[in-house]
C-alpha positions, 0 to 999 in steps of 0.5 A: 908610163904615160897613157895618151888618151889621143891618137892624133889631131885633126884640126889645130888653130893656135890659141883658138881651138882644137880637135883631137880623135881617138879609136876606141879598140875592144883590145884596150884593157881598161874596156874591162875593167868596170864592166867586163860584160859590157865594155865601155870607156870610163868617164875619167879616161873621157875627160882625160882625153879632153884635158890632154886635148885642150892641154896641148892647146894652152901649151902651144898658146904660150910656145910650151915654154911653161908647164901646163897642169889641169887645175879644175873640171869645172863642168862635165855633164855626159849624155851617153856611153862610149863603146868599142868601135867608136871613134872620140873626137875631143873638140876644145875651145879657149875661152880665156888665156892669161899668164896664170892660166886658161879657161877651155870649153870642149864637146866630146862626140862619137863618129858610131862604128855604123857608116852613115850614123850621125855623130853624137854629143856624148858631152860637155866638159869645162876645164881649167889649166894652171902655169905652175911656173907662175905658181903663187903659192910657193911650191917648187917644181922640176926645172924639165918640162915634163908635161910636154914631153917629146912623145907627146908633142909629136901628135902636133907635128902633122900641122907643122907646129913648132913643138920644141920645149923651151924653158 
């Protein structure tokens, strides 16, 4: 089973940046886990969101012919909780791409349930992402990309992004 922890982009410019939203929904069953009195979006699932974000942006840079993998959180620093009726929006910025890999800077904030509240930093994040096909060290991987899979890549489509997986 994959979980996406985007429901759609709303702005994708190819090898610069992207940003993705998300609605955060009482009904989701990780809302509970931590805290089942006070309900809230894990800091993992955050910055998973973030990683399948910015993942998507590395893959198109490179045609998704190579499988993409978050290879470090090299920062994530939170300034506030997600709760339900939020909306995440997950924004990403390629600082560096190269064969090997990318380096991505992102904000992640919230637009509040409240019409007319302002929009909040909720944080930082700074992720790097591997090309395993150009891996060094000798491991062996699936031939299928199954990173970007056809689910996945439809939250590309919108933008008319050309999204067939190539190997």
């Amino acid at each position: 089973m994959r979980w996406y922890w985007i429901d759609k982009f709303v702005e994708f410019t190819p090898k610069q940046s992207a940003s993705a939203v998300k609605a955060v929904s009482l009904a989701e069953d990780h809302m509970h886990d931590l805290y089942p009195d006070f309900p809230m979006v894990p800091h993992s699932l955050i910055i998973e969101g973030m990683a399948q974000t910015a993942g998507m942006l590395v893959g198109e840079a490179r045609g998704f012919c190579e499988k993409v993998i978050l290879a470090k959180i090299n920062r994530a620093t939170f300034h506030r909780l997600v709760r339900p009726g939020e909306t995440i929006v997950y924004t990403a910025n390629v600082e560096q791409l190269n064969e090997a890999g990318a380096s991505i800077s992102g904000t992640v904030s919230v637009r509040p349930a409240e019409a007319g509240m302002p929009v909040e930093l909720v944080a930082e994040i700074e992720l790097m992402f591997s090309h395993i096909d150009k891996n060094m060290a000798g491991m062996e991987f699936p031939e299928h990309n199954f990173v970007f899979t056809e689910h996945f890549t439809e939250l590309l489509r919108v933008f008319g992004i050309d999204t067939n997986v190539r190997l």
